[in-house]
N, C-alpha and C positions, 0 to 999 in steps of 0.2 A: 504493500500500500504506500509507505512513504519509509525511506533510506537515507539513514543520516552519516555523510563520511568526512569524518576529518575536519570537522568546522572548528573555527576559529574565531572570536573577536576580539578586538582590546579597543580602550577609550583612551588614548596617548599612548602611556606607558604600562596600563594599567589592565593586567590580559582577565576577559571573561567569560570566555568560552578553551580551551586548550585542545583541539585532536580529538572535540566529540564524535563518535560514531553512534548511531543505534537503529533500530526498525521498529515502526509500528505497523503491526499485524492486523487483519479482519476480525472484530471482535474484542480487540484490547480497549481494554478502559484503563489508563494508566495516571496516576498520580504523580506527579513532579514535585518532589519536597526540597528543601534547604533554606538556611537562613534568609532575611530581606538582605537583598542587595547583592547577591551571589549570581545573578545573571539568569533567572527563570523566564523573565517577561521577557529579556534580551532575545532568548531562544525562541518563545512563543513569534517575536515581530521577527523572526530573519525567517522562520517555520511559512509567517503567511505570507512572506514577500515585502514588510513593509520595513522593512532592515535591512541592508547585504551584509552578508559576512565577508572576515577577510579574506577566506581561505576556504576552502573545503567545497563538499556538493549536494544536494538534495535533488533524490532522483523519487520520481512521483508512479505511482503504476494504479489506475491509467493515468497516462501524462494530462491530463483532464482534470484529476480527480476535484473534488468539488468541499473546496474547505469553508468550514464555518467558523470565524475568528472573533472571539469576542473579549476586545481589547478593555486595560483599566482607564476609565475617563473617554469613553467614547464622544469624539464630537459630532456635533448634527449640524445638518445645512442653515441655515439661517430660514427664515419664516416657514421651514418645514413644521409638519400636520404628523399627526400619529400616521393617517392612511398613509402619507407620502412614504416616509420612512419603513411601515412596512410592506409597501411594494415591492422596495427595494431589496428583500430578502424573499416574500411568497409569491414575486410575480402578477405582475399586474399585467392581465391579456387584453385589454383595449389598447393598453400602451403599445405590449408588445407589438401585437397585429399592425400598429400607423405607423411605428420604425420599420417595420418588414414591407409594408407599403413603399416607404418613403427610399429602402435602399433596393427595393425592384424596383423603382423609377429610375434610380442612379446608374444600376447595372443595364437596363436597357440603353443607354446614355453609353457606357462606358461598360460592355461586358468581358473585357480582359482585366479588370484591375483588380489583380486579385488581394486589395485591402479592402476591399466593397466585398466579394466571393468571401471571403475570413468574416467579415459580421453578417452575412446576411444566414451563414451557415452556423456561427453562433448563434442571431435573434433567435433562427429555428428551434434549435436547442434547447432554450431557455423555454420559449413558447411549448413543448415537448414536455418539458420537464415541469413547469405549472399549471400544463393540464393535469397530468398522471397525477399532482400532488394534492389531495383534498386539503383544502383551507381551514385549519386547525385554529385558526386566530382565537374566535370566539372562547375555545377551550384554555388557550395557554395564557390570553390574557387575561379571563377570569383568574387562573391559578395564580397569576402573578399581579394580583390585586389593582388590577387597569379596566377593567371592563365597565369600570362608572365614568369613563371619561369619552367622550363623542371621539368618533376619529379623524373629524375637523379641526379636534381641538390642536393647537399650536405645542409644538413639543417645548416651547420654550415655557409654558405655562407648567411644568412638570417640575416637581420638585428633583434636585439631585440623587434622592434613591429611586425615586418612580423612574426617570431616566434609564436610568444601570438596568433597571426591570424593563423598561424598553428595548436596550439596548442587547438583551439578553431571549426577550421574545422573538427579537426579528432573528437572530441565529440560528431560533429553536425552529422556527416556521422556513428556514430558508434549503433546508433539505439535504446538508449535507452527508459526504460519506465519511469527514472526519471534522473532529469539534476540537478547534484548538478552544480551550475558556481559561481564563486569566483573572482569578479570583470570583467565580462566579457565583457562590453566596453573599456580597453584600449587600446591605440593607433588606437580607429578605429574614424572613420570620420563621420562625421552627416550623408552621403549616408548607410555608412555599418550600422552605427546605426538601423536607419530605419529599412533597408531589415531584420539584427537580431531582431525586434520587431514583425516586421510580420511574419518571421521566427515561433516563440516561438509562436504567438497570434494561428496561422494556425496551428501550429503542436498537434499532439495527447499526447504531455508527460506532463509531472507531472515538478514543478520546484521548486527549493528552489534555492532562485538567491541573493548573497549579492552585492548588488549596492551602488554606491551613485549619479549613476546617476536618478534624480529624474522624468525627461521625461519617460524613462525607466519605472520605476515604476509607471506609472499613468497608463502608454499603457496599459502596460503587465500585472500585477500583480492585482493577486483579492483578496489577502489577504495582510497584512503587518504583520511577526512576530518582535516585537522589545526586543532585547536583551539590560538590563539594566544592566550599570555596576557598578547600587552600589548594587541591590540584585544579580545579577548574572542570574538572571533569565528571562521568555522569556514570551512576553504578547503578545496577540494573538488579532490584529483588522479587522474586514472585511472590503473589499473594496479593494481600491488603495493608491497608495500614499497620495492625497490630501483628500481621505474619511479618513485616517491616522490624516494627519494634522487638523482636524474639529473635529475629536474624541479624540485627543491629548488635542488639547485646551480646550474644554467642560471638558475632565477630570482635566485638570489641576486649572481654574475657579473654578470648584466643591470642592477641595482640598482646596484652598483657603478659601472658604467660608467656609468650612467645620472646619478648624485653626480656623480661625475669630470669627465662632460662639463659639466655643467653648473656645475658651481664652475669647470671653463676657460674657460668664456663671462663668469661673471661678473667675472673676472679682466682678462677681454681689454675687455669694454664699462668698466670702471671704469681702463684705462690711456686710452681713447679718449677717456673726457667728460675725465678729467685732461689729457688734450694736449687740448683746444677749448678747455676754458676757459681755459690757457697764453696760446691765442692770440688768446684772448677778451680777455684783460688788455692787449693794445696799444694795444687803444680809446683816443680822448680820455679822462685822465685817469683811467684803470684804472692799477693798482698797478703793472703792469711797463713802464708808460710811461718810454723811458728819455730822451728828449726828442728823439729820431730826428723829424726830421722825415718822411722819404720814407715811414719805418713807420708814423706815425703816419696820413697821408694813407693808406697800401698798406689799413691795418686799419677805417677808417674810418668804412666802407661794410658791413664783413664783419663786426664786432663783435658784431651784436644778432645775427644769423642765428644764427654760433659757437657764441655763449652758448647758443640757441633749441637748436641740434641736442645741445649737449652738455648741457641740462637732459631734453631726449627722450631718451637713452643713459640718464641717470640715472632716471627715468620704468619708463625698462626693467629696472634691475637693481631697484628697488623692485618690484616686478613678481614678476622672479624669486626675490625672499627673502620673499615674500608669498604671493598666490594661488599662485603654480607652482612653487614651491620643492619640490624634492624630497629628502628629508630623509636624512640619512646612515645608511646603515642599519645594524641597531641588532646589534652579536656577540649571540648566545645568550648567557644569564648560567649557565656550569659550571663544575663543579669542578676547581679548576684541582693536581689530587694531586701531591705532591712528599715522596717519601722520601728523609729525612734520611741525616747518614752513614751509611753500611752499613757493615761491617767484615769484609774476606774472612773466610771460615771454609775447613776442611779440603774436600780435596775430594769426601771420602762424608760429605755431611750427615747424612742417616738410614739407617741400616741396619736392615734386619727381617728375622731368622732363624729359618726354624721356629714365626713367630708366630702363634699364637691367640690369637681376640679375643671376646668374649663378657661373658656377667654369668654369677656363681656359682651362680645359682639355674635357671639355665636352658642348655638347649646351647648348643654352639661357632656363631657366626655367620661366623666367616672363621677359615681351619683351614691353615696351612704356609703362610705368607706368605715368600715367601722377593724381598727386592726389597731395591734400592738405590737413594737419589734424591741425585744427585750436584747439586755446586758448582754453580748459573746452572741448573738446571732448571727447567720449568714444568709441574709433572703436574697431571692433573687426573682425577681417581676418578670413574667413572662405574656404572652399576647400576643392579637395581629398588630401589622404595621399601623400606625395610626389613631392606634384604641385607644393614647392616652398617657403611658409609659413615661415619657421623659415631660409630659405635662406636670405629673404628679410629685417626679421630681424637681421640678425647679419651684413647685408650691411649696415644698418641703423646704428649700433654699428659701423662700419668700422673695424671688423673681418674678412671681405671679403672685397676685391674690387669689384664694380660695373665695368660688362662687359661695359655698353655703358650709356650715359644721365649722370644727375647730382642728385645732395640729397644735401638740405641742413637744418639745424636748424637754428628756430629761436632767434632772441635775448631771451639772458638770459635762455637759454633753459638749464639746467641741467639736464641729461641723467640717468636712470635707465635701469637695464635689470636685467628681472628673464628668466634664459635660463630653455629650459626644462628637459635637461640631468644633471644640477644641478652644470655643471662644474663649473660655476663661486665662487663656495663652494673653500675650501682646506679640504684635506682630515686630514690634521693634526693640525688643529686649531680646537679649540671649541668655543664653542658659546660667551662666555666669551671675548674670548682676538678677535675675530673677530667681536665685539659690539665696543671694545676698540680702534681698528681701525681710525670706524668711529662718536664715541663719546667722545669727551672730558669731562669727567663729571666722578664723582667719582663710582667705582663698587657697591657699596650700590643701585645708581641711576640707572645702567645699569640691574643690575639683575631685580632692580621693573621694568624697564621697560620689559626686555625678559620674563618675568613672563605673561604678557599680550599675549603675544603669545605662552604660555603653555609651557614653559619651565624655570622647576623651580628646584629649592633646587640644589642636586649634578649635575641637567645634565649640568647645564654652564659650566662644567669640561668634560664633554664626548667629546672626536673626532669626528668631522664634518664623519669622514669614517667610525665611528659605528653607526651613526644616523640611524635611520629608515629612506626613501623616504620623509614620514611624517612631520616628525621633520625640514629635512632638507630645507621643502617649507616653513614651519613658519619661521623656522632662516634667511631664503633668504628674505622673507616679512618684517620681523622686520629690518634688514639693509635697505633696501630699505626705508622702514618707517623712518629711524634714520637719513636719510642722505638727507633728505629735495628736492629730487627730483620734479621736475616737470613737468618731460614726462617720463612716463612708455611704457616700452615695456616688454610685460607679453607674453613668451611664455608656452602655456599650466600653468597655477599659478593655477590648483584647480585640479590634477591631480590625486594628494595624498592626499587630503582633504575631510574628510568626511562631511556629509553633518550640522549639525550645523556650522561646519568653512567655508563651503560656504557659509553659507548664512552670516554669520557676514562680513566675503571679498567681497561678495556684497554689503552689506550695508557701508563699510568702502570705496569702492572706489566711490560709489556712493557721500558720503560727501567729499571725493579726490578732489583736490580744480585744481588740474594740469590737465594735459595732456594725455590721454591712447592710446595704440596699443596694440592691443591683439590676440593670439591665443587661441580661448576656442571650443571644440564640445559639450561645456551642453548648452543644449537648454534650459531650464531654466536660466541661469545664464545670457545669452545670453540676454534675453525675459527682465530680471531684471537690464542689466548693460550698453546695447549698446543703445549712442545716434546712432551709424551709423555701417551697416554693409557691408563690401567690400568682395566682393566673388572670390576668384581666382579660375579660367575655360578655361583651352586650352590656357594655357600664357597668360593668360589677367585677369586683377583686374580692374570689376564694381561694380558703387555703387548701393545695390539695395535695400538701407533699411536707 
C-alpha cells in the first residue's frame, strides 16, 4: 500500500527524521507514538505531500492511492460554508458534471493536450468514485456534534473545536484507502471518542494515527510505530498500545541486564590483566623484584607469557568499550512534577447548593447543582461538548456569576485554575519572570525548579505567545505547582501533553496532597486519577462513579 525508504529531514542542523524505512499494509491501523517534538507530524506532512523530504522515497501501490490527511490547525478558504468545505472531500456531482462539461469543451478545442486528457480522466474518477460513495454526512456529523448547524452556515462562525470536528468529518466522508490523522481526538468528548473508534475498528482503510490518546490506541491500533528522538528513527511493535507497553518494558529490562553484564565482565577481565601483570613484575629486574632468588628463577620463564596473556585481557576490554560496548541506557527525559507545600484546608472544600450556571443572555446550562467535593478528593466532570463543563468552572473561579443557588469554599481553601484556552498565560511574559511572580526565591532556584517541567536553558526567556500549546500546559503546571494551592481546578490539563507527561501528571497528582476538579476525556487518565466521577447530562451533574 505505501513504502517508506530511507527518508530523511532536518531543520538547519537539527536532523528529524534519520534512514526511516517502513510499510503500511491493507488493514493496519497503526499508532505512531513518541514525545512532542520528535518529528511525528513532520512524517504525517512529507507522508501527504505537503513537506518534501530530504532524502529518501515513498512509493505508493496503486500509484493513485487515495489519502485522507487530517492535519493539526486545518485552514479553510475564506467565506467558505460547511457545504462548501465538505464537497471538497464527498464530492459534489453538479460541480463535478460542469468541470467535465467545461474541459470537453476545451478538449474539442484542443484534443492533443494531454494536461486537458490528465483532468478530464481525473474529473471522471472523482465523479466515479462519489457516485459509488453513499453520503454519510448526515451520520458523521451528527456523531460529531454539527448537525444543529445549517450547511450554509459560514465555517468561520464555528468555534475552534467545532472546526477540528469539521475538519475531521470531511476526511471521514472523503473515502479514503488510507487515513493519515494527526491528533484526531481533540476537543471531542468521551461519546464522539467512542463512535470515532468504532468508526476506524469497522471501517475498510489503512491508518497511521498519531495519538496520545492511549484508550485510543488499545481499541484501535494493531501495530504501534514508535519514533525515537534520540536516533531519529522508527521501531516497529505489534499489537496495541498496552502489547507496546509489555514489549517496551521487557526490552528495556533486557538492556539493563544486558549494561550490567557486561560492565561485570569488564570489571572481572581488568582485576585479571591486574593480577598477571603483578606476577609479570617478578621477572628479572621488573619492579616487584624483591631479590628472592627461588622467585626470581620460579618467574623467569613465565614473565613474557604473563605479561603476553595479560596484554590479551587488556586487548579484550578495549574491545569491549569500543566496537561492542553496549551503552547505558538512556531514562526518558520527563517531567519530573512536585507540589510544593500544601496546607490542609477544611474538610468540605467546595460546596454547590441549588447552583445554576449559565450566561445572562442566554439559558441555564447546569440547573440544581447540588454537590460537595470534600478534603483529598479527585473528581473529574465528564459530558458532551458544550453541556456546560468549563462554565461551571470559571463560576467556581467567580469569572462568571452564578445564575441562581450558592458556591462556597472551604476554610483555608486556596484556589488554583489551569483554564483550557491557556488564557490565564500573558502573552508577553516568559517563563522566567512569571515563576518570579509567584516565587520568592532566587533565579538560580527558579530555573532548577522550571527545568522539572522541561523547560530549560534559553527558553525561560521565550514569550509565553511563542510557546508551543505544549510548553504553555507545563508552564501553567509548574505555577500552579509553585504557589502551594490546594484545590485544583484543571480544565482539560493533558490536552497538549504527550503521553510520558501524562503519565508523570498522573502520578504527581495522585501524591497531590489537596483538592481536585477536573475536566479530562482520557479515559485512561481518568481510570488512573479519579476518586469520583460527576457526569453532566441534560443540565444535570450525577455522581456515578
Amino acid at each position: 500500500m505505501l513504502a517508506v525508504s530511507n527518508l530523511s529531514k532536518s531543520y538547519g542542523l537539527k536532523p528529524v527524521l534519520s534512514k526511516i524505512s517502513f510499510t503500511i499494509k491493507p488493514g493496519q491501523r497503526i499508532g505512531l507514538v513518541g514525545p512532542n517534538g520528535c518529528g511525528k507530524t513532520t512524517l504525517l506532512r512529507i507522508l501527504s505531500g505537503t513537506e518534501r523530504a530530504d532524502q529518501g522515497g515513498i512509493a505508493r501501490t496503486p500509484s493513485d492511492l487515495r489519502l485522507g490527511y487530517l492535519p493539526q490547525g486545518l485552514e479553510f478558504e475564506p467565506e467558505e460554508t460547511i457545504a462548501g468545505f465538505l464537497n471538497r472531500y464527498r464530492g459534489d456531482l453538479d460541480a463535478l458534471a460542469r468541470q467535465i462539461e467545461e474541459i470537453t469543451a476545451s478538449l474539442e478545442r484542443s484534443p492533443s493536450d494531454e494536461t486537458l486528457q490528465e483532468m478530464y480522466t481525473a474529473a471522471l474518477d472523482e465523479m466515479a468514485a462519489a457516485s459509488l460513495n453513499p453520503d454519510r454526512s448526515p451520520e458523521i456529523l451528527a456523531a460529531l456534534g454539527l448537525d444543529s448547524f445549517a450547511e450554509d452556515t459560514p465555517v468561520a462562525h464555528l468555534s475552534g473545536g467545532q472546526k477540528t470536528r469539521l475538519a475531521l468529518a470531511g476526511v471521514l466522508l472523503s473515502n479514503p484507502q488510507l487515513l493519515l490523522l494527526d491528533e484526531p481526538t481533540n476537543h471531542l468528548d468521551i461519546e464522539m471518542l467512542e463512535w470515532l473508534e468504532d468508526w476506524l475498528v469497522g471501517s475498510p482503510y489503512s491508518a497511521l494515527i498519531v495519538s496520545h490518546d492511549r484508550a485510543l490506541l488499545d481499541y484501535v491500533a494493531n501495530w504501534i510505530y514508535e519514533l525515537n528522538p534520540s536516533t531519529h528513527k522508527i521501531k516497529e511493535y505489534p499489537g496495541n498500545y498496552t502489547a507496546y507497553l509489555e514489549q517496551k518494558q521487557a526490552e528495556q529490562a533486557r538492556e539493563w541486564q544486558e549494561y550490567a553484564d557486561q560492565q561485570e565482565e569488564i570489571a572481572r577481565l581488568k582485576s585479571a590483566a591486574a593480577h598477571l601483570r603483578g606476577i609479570g613484575k617478578f621477572r628479572k629486574g621488573g619492579k616487584a623484584d624483591t631479590g628472592d632468588k627461588f622467585a626470581r628463577g620460579f618467574f623467569a620463564n613465565r614473565g613474557a607469557g604473563t605479561i603476553g596473556r595479560a596484554r590479551h585481557i587488556e586487548r579484550r576490554i578495549e574491545a569491549l568499550l569500543s566496537d561492542e560496548q553496549i551503552e547505558k541506557p538512556r531514562a526518558s527525559w520527563q517531567m519530573k512534577i512536585e507540589f510544593l507545600d500544601v496546607q490542609p484546608s477544611g474538610r468540605d472544600v467546595l460546596v454547590l447548593e441549588n447552583l445554576t450556571v449559565g450566561y445572562q443572555a442566554g439559558a441555564p446550562l447546569v440547573e440544581d447543582i447540588n454537590l460537595t467535593l470534600r478534603y483529598g478528593q479527585r473528581a473529574v466532570l465528564v459530558g458532551p461538548n458544550g453541556a456546560g463543563k468549563t462554565t461551571l468552572l470559571r463560576t467556581v473561579t467567580q469569572a462568571i456569576p452564578p445564575l441562581g443557588g450558592t458556591l462556597r469554599l472551604g476554610s483555608n481553601v486556596k484556589l488554583g485554575y489551569m483554564a483550557q484556552e491557556q488564557e490565564t498565560l500573558s502573552a508577553a511574559e516568559t517563563p522566567l519572570s512569571a515563576a518570579e511572580r509567584v516565587m520568592p526565591v532566587s533565579q538560580t532556584e527558579i530555573r532548577s525548579f522550571l527545568s522539572k517541567f522541561l523547560i530549560t536553558g534559553e527558553d525561560v526567556f521565550t514569550p509565553v505567545g511563542s510557546m508551543s500549546f505544549g510548553e504553555r500546559s507545563r508552564l501553567t503546571l509548574a505555577l500552579l505547582a509553585a504557589q502551594g494551592c490546594n484545590l485544583l481546578l484543571l480544565d482539560e490539563p493533558i490536552n497538549h501533553l504527550d503521553i510520558p507527561s501524562r503519565i508523570r501528571f498522573e502520578k504527581a497528582l495522585k501524591g497531590f496532597e489537596g483538592s481536585i476538579l477536573a475536566v479530562v476525556h482520557d479515559r485512561y487518565f481518568i481510570q488512573a486519577f479519579a476518586t469520583t466521577v460527576w457526569e453532566l447530562r441534560d443540565r444535570k451533574i450525577n455522581v456515578v462513579a
